[in-house]
C-alpha positions in Angstrom: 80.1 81.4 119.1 77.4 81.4 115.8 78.0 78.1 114.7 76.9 77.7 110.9 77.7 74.2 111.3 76.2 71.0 113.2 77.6 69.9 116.6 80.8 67.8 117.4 81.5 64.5 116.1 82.6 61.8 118.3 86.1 60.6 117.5 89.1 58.8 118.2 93.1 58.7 117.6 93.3 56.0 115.4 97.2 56.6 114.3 99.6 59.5 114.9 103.2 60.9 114.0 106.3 61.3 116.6 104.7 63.5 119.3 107.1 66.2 121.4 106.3 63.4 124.6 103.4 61.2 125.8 102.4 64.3 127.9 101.7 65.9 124.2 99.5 63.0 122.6 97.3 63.7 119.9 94.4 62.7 122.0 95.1 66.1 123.8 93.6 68.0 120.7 89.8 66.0 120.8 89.7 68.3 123.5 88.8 71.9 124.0 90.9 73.4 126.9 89.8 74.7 129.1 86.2 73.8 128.8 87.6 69.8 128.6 90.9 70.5 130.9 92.5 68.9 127.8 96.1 70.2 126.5 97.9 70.5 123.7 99.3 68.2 120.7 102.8 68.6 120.0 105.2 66.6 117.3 108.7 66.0 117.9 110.8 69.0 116.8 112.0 68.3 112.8 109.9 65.1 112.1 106.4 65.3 110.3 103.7 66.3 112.7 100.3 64.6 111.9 97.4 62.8 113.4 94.5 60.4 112.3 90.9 60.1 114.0 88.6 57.6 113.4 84.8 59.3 113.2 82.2 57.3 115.2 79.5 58.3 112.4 80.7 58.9 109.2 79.3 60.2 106.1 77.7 63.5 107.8 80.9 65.9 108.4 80.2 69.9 107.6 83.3 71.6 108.9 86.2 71.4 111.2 87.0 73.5 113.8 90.7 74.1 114.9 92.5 76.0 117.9 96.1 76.8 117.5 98.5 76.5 120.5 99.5 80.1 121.1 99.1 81.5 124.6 97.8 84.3 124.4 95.9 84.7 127.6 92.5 83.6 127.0 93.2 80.2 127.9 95.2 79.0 130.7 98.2 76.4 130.2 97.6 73.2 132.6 101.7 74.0 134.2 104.6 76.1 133.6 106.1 73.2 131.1 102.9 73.1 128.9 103.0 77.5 129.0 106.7 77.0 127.8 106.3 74.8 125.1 103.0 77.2 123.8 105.1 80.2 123.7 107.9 78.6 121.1 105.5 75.9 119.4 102.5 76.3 116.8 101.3 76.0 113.5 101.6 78.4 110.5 100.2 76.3 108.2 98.5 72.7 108.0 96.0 70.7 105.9 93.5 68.4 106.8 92.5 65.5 104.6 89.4 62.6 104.8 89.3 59.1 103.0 86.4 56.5 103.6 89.4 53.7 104.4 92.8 53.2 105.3 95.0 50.5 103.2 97.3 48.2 105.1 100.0 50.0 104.6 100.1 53.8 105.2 101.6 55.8 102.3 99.3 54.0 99.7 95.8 55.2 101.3 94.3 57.6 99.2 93.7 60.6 100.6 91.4 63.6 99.8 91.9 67.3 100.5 89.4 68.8 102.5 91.2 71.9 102.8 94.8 73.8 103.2 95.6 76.9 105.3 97.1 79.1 107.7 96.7 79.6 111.4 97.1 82.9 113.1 99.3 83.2 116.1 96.5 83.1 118.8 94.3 80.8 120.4 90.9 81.8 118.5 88.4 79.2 117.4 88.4 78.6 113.4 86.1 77.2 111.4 86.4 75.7 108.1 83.7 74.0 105.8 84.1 70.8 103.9 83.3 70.3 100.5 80.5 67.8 99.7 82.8 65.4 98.1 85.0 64.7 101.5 81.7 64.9 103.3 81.2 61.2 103.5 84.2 59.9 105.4 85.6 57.5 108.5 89.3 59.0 108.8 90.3 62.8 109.3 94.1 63.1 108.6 95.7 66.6 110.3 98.9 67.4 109.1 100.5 70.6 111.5 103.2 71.7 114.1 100.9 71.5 116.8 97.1 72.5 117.6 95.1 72.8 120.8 92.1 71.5 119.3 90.6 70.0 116.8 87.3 68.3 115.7 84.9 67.2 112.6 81.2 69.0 112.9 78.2 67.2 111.6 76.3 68.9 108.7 73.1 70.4 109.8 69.7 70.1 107.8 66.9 72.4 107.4 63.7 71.0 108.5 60.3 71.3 107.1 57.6 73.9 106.9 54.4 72.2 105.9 53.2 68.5 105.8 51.7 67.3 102.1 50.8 64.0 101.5 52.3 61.8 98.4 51.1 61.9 95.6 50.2 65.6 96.4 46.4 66.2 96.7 44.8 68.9 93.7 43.5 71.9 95.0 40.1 70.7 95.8 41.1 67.4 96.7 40.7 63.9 95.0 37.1 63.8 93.1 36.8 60.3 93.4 34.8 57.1 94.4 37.0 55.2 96.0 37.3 55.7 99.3 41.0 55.6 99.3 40.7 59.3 98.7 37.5 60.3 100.6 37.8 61.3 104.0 41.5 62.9 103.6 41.9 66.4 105.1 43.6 69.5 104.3 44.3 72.2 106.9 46.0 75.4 106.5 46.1 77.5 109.8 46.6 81.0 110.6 48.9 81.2 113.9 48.6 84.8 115.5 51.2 85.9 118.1 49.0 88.2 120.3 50.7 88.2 123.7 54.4 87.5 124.8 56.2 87.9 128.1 59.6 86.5 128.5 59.9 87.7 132.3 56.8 85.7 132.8 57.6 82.5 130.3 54.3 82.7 128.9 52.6 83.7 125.4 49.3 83.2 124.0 48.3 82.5 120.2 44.9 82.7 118.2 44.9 80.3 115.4 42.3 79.6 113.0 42.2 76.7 111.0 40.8 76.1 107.5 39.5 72.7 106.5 38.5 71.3 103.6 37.7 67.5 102.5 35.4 65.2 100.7 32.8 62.8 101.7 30.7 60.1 99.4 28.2 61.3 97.3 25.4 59.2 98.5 22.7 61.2 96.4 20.0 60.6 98.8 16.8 63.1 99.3 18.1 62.9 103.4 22.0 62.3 103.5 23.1 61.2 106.6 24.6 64.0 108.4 28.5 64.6 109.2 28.8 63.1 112.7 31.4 65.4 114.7 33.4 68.7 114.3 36.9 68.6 113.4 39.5 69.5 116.5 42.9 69.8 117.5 44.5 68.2 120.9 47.2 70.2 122.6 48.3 68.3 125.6 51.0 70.7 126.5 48.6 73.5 126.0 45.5 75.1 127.9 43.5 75.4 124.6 40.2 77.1 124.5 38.0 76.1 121.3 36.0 79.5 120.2 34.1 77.9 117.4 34.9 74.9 115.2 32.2 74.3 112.6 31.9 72.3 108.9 29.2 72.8 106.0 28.6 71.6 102.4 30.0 73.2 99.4 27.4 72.5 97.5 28.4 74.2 94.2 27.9 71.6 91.9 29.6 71.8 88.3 28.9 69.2 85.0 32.6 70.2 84.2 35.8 67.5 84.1 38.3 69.9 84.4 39.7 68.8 87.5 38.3 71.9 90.1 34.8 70.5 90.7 34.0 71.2 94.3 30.8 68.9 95.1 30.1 66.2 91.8 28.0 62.9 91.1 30.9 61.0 93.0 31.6 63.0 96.1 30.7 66.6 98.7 33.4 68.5 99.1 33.3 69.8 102.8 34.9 73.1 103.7 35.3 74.2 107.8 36.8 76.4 110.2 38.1 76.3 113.7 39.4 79.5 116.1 41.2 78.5 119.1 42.9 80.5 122.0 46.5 78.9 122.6 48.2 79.0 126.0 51.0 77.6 127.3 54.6 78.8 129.0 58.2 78.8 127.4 61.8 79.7 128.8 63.1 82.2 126.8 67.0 82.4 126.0 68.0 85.9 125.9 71.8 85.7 125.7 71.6 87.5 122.8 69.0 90.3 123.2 68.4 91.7 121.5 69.2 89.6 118.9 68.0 86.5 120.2 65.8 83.7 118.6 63.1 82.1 120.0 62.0 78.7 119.3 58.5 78.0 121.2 57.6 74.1 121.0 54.3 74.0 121.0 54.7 69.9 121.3 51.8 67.5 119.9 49.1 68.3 117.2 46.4 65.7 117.4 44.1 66.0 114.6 40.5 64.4 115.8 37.2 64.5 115.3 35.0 65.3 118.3 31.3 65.3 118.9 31.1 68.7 119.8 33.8 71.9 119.8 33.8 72.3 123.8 34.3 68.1 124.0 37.2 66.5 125.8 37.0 63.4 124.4 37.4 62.1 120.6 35.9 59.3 118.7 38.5 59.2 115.7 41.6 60.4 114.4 41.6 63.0 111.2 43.3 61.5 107.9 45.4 64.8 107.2 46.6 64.8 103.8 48.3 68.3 104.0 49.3 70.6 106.7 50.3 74.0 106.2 50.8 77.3 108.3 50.8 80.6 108.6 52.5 82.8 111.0 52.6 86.4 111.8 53.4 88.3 115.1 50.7 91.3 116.6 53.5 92.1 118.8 55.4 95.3 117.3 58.9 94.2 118.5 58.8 90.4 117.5 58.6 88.7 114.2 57.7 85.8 112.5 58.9 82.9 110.5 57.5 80.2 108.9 56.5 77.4 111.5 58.5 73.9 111.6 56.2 71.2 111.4 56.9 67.6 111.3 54.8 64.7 111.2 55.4 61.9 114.3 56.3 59.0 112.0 54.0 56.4 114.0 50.9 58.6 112.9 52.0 58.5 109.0 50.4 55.8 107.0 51.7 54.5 104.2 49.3 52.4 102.1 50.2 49.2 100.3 49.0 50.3 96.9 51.5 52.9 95.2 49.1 55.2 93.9 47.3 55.8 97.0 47.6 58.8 99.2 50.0 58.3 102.3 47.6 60.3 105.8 48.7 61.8 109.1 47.1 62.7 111.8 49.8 63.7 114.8 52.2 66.5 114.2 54.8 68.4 116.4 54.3 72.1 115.1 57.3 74.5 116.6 56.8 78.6 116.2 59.9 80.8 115.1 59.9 84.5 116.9 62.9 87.2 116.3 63.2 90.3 118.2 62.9 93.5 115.9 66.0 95.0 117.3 65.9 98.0 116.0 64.0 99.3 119.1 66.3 98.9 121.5 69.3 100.0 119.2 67.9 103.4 119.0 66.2 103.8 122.2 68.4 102.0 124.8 71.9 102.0 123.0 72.0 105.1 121.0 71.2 107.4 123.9 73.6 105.6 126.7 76.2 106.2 123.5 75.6 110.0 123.8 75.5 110.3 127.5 79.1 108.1 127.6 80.2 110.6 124.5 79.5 113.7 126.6 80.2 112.5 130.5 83.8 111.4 128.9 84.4 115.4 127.6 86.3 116.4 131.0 89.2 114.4 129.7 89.6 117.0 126.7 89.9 120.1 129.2 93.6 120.7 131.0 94.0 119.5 134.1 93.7 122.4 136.0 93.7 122.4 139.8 90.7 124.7 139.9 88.7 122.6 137.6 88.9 119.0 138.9 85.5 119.6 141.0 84.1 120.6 137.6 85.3 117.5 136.1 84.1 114.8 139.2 80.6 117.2 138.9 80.4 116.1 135.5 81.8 112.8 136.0 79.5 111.8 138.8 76.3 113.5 136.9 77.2 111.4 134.3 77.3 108.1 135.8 74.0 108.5 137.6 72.4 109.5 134.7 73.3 106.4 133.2 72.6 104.2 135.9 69.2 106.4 136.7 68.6 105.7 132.5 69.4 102.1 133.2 66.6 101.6 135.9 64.2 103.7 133.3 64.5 101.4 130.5 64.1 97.8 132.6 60.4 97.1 132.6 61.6 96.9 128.5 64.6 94.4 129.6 64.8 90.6 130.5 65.0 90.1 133.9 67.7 87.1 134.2 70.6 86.0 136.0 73.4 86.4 133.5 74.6 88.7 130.9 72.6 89.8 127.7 74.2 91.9 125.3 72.5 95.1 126.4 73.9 94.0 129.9 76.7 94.0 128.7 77.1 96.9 126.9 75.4 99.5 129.3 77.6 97.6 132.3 80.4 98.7 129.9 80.1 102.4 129.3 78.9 102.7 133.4 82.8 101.1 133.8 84.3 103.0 131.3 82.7 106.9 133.2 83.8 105.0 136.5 87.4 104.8 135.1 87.1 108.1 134.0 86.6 110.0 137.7 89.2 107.8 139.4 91.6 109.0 136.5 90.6 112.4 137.3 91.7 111.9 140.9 95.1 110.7 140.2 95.6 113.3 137.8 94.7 115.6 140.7 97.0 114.2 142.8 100.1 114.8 140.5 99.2 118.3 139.9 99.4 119.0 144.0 102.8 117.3 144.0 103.5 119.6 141.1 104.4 116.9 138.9 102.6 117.1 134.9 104.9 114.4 133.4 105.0 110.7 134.4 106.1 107.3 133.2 104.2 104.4 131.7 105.6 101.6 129.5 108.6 103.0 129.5 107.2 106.5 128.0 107.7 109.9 129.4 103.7 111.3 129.2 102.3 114.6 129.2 99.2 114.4 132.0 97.1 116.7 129.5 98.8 114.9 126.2 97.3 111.4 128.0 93.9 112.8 128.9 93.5 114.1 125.5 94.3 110.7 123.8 92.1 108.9 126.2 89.5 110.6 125.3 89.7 110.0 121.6 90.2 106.5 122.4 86.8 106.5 124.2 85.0 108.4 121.5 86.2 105.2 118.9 86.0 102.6 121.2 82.1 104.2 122.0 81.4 104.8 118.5 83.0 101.3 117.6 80.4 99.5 119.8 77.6 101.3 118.8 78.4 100.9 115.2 78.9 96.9 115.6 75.9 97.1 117.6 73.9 98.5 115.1 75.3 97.1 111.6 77.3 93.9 112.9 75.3 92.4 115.0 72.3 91.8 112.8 74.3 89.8 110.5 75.8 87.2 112.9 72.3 86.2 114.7 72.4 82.6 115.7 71.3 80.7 113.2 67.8 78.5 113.7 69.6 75.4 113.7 71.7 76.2 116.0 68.9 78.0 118.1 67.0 74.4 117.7 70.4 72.5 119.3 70.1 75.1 122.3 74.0 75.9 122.0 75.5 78.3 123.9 72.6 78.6 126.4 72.5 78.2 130.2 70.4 75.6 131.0 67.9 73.1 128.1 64.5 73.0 128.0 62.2 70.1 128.2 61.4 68.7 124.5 58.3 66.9 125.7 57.4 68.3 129.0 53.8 66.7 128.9 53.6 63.8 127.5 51.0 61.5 126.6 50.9 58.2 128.3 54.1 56.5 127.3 52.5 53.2 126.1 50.7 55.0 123.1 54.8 55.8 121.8 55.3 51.7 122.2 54.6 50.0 119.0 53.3 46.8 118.7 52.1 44.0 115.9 48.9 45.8 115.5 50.4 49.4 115.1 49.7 52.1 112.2 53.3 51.7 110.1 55.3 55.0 110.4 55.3 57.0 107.1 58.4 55.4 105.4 58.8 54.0 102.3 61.2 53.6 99.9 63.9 56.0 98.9 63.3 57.8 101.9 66.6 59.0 103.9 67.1 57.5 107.7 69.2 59.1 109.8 70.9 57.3 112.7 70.3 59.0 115.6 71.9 57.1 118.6 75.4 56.2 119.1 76.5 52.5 118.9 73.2 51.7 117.1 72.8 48.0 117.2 72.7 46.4 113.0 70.1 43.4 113.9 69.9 40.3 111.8 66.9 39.6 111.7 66.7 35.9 110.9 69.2 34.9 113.8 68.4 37.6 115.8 72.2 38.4 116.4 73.7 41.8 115.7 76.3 42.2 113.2 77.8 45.8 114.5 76.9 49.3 115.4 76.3 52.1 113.6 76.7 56.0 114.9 74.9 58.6 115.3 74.7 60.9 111.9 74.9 57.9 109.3 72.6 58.4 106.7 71.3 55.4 104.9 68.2 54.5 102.4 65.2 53.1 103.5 63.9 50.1 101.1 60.4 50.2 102.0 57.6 50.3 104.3 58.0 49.7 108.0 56.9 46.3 109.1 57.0 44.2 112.6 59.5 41.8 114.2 56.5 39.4 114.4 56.5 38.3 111.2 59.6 36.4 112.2 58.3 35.8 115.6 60.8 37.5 117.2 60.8 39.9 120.2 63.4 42.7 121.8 65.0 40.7 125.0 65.5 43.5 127.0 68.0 41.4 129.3 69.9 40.6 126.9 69.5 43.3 123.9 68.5 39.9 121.0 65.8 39.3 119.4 64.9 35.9 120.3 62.0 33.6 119.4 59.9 32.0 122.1 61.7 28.8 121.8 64.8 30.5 121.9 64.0 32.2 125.1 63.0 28.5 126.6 66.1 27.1 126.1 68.3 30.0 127.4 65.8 29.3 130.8 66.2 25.4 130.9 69.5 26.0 130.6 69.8 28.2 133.9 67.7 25.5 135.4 64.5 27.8 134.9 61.2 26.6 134.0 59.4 27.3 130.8 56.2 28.9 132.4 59.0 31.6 133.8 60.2 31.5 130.1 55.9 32.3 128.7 55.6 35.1 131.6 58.7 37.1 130.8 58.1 36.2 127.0 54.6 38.0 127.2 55.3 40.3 129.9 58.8 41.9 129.1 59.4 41.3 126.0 58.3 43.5 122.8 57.8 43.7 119.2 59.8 46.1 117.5 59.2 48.0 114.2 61.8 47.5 111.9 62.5 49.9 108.3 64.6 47.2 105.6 67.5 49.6 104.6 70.2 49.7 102.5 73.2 47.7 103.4 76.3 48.6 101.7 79.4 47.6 102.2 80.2 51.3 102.7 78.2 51.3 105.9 79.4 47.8 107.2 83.3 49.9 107.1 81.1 52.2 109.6 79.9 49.5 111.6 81.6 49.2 115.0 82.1 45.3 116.0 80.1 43.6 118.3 77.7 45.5 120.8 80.4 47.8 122.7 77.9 48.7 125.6 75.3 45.9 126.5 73.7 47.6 128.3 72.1 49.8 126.5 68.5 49.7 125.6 66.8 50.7 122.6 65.8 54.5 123.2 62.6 55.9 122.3 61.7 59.0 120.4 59.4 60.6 117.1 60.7 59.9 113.5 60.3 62.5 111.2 58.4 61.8 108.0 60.7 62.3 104.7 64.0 63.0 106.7 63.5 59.7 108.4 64.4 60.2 111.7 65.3 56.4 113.5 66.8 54.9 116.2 67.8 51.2 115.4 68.7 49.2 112.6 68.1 45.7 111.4 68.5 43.3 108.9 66.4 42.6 106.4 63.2 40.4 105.8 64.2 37.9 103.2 62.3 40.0 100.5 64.7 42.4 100.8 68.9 42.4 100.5 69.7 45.4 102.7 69.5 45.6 106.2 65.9 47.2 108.4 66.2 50.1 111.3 64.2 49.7 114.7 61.9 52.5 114.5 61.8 54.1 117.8 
């Protein structure tokens, strides 16, 4: 299905009306038969039928997606008493309502409407959005007959195109003294698509990067020259480095208006690098040829090297902004504009407000469509016409004499097709399950197959001497039937090709849903080299991740853990979805001299940890070695703490054994894994940034 919408949200039943019988409980409907093997939810015949869930994330919902209880086929009843009851029992209409908490007693919760409708009488999938005033909510109230299924869909979030620093660098950078501003780069790259093969898994890009920064002004008769060229590490990637190179602009102006390039106070340096790009991707073609491709080209290190053709790098790049360009060479793909995203350990944010924030590792991702058009009128459109014209036999009268005419055409028919099939495959994915062009030539090769064995039944009854026959009950007219089956072929034909051609363009998967990898057959690897896993682990000395205040974290593990950090205990859990506010700038569990106890999931102090040893009769050198061995510092963000997110907390730690799980923030959307509470500078709560 082309979900607009985010994926399912995690619930529960927390109440529900008089079901039909505990074999029809409302938990039933969390469940998408048969995908789930769930059933069905039922209420008692003549009493209100409704259900509440409690959301394990709240704050986040986009839509809902509901599946009435009619059997129509499509989805098979778990027994004969469950088929019964979905013949006689559904819903016409219902209404679904939200409200951030419910009061003690029942009637006087204040509800809000999400939305009101009607159900058809068959088991397809409906979706319905939510406004952005029931968005943020805990409890989901269904009001119905009965349903097969039903669920709350997280929102989903467009993510960026380009990197710039705050404040945002002028065009030729800052013109300044301090070095505060000096040594921050700008890079705009040029990504060319110049070979793509999805039988293969492999594609090659060019890119050529611009650079531009500024250096001090040292107005010297011999300045010190630039040590290094500026470079790019691709782990994931074989990478070939054509040129990379960096000179002076040495246009000096007297002027103060702001576009200077080299003045008193600083050179402004301009650069270029061309690189050859390549690497290996599994492309999804479920939809070809309307598929999406996302190609993850993983980690962008920005370095400077000695030398372009150098392995090795002596620093990393202060990248102030990060832009891209990219266009396809490939006649039947196109472009859009690259993701990129900063890794949040590699974002610095300084102390001082006015200064610039720098990054120097990025994850960059490349957006490909097919140009369908191609294959519409070269693959579809002429199979259309060969199924149009092997299907004429049906329109002639079923003459006796005739019927090796019409197999003759038949059978030329279909092996033109098939012959037409094997023509066009070198322009075809080769994969193990269906694509839509699979589908559709599969189709009309069926539908000519049909055809011919209708043509020898036919035959048949003509040497019995029989024209007329029954079906559903009808008396038929052999030629009567042959002619309408033939101008049911020529609409269903023209049908597909029409929804091939105008249809079908308009309901592409969307990229966010392309990014989530729904509806594919297998996932691909998000980080299938990385670097060595102690350079993710943060420690007391690490660069803070580029947060600050104001800036949105999302919770992105379920059951978060809500740390305080002063006792070390947890208060609750949060899910996975909740947005909160960041309060300021990362900083260290250290400064309360406290590390993660992996054993136990606490943050302890030393001296904590020594007594928890003496007291299983353990010494305190055992104590100092697992205290400096096992046990780590953790980055924590203050947040804000209100008591809107402690009704979304979930009490107490409900799975101890889970550890904190590691992964890359993302810069201005805030992407975290675990929260804490506060230093005492701050009255929110902090998340463990993982």
């Amino acid at each position: 299905k082309m979900c607009p919408f985010g994926t399912r949200i995690k619930a529960t039943v927390h109440l529900e009306g008089p079901a039909m019988s505990f074999k029809f409980a409302a938990e039933n409907a969390l469940l998408d038969a048969p995908y789930d093997d769930g059933g069905m939810w039922v209420a008692r015949e003549g009493a209100e039928g409704w259900f509440i869930i409690e959301l394990e994330n709240a704050g986040s919902i986009g839509a809902f997606e509901l599946r009435n209880t009619c059997q129509d086929g499509r989805y098979k009843a778990l027994d004969s008493c469950t088929l019964e009851v979905a013949k006689r029992r559904w819903t016409e209409k219902y209404k679904i309502e939200v409200t951030d908490e419910l009061a003690k007693e029942l009637d006087k919760t204040k509800w809000r409407t999400a939305h009101e409708g009607e159900l058809e009488n068959n088991s397809r999938l409906v979706q319905v959005a939510c406004p952005a005033k029931c968005s943020s909510a805990r409890y989901v109230r269904f009001s119905g007959d009965s349903l097969r299924y039903f669920a709350a869909l997280e929102q989903q979030v467009e993510l960026p195109y380009a990197y710039v620093c705050s404040p945002q660098p002028p065009r030729f950078l800052w013109d300044s003294g301090d070095f505060q501003f000096l040594d921050r780069v700008t890079c705009h790259a040029m990504i060319r698509v110049s070979a793509l093969d999805p039988k293969t898994a492999s594609f090659i890009l060019r890119m050529k990067c611009h650079w531009a920064f500024r250096t001090p002004n040292l107005q010297q008769d011999s300045e010190m020259q630039l040590r290094g060229v500026p470079g790019i590490r691709m782990p994931a990637l074989s990478v070939t480095v054509e040129e990379s190179r960096v000179w002076k602009d040495l246009n000096v102006s007297g002027t103060e208006n702001g576009n200077n390039r080299t003045t008193q106070k600083s050179v402004y340096w301009k650069g270029t690098s061309t690189l050859l790009v390549e690497g290996s991707k599994n492309f999804h073609m479920e939809d070809f040829p309307f598929d999406r491709q996302i190609i993850n080209l993983e980690h962008f290190h920005f370095v400077w090297r000695p030398d372009k053709d150098h392995d090795d790098y002596f620093k990393s790049m202060k990248v102030a902004s990060f832009t891209a360009e990219t266009v396809s060479m490939l006649s039947e793909w196109k472009t859009e504009p690259a993701y990129i995203m900063p890794v949040a350990r590699f974002v610095t944010v300084p102390e001082e407000k006015g200064d610039p924030s720098h990054a120097s590792k990025f994850i960059v991702k490349v957006r490909l469509e097919h140009e369908h058009l191609f294959y519409i009128w070269q693959v579809c459109f002429p199979a259309y016409l060969m199924t149009l014209v092997s299907c004429t036999p049906l329109a002639m009268p079923p003459e006796q004499d005739d019927m090796g005419d019409r197999l003759a055409t038949y059978t030329g028919g279909l092996l033109t097709l098939v012959t037409f099939k094997y023509g066009v495959a070198d322009h075809l994915p080769s994969v193990p399950y269906r694509t839509f062009i699979d589908n559709y030539l599969r189709g009309q090769v069926m539908a000519i197959t049909f055809c011919a064995l209708e043509s020898v039944i036919s035959f048949h009854l003509i040497l019995q001497g029989n024209d007329q026959f029954s079906l559903f009950g009808h008396h038929w007219n052999l030629d009567n039937f042959e002619n309408g089956m033939f101008y049911v072929m020529i609409g269903y034909w023209t049908a597909r090709f029409l929804h091939a051609r105008f249809l079908m363009p308009l309901f592409v998967k969307n990229w966010p849903d392309v990014w989530a990898q729904k509806n594919q057959h297998h996932k691909d690897a998000e980080h299938f080299e990385f670097q060595d896993p102690d350079e993710f682990e943060f420690n007391a000395e690490g660069e803070q991740p580029g947060i600050n205040a104001e800036t949105t974290v999302i919770i992105k593990r379920e059951s978060l853990p809500v740390w305080h950090v002063a006792s070390g205990k947890t208060r609750g859990a949060l899910g996975q979805g909740v947005q909160v506010q960041a309060k300021g700038a990362p900083f260290n569990s250290e400064l309360h001299h406290r590390r993660l106890d992996p054993r136990e999931d606490e943050l302890v102090t030393k001296e904590e940890l020594v007594k928890k040893f003496k007291a299983t009769s353990r010494s305190e050198e055992e104590a100092s070695l697992y205290w400096d061995r096992d046990c780590k510092a953790r980055m924590l963000v203050p947040i804000e703490f209100t008591e809107r997110l402690s009704s979304l907390t979930i009490s107490g730690r409900q799975d101890k054994t889970q550890k904190t799980a590691d992964g890359d923030g993302l810069h201005d959307t805030g992407d975290a894994q675990a929260l804490a509470d506060p230093l005492q500078y701050f009255s929110g709560a902090a998340v463990e940034l993982a």
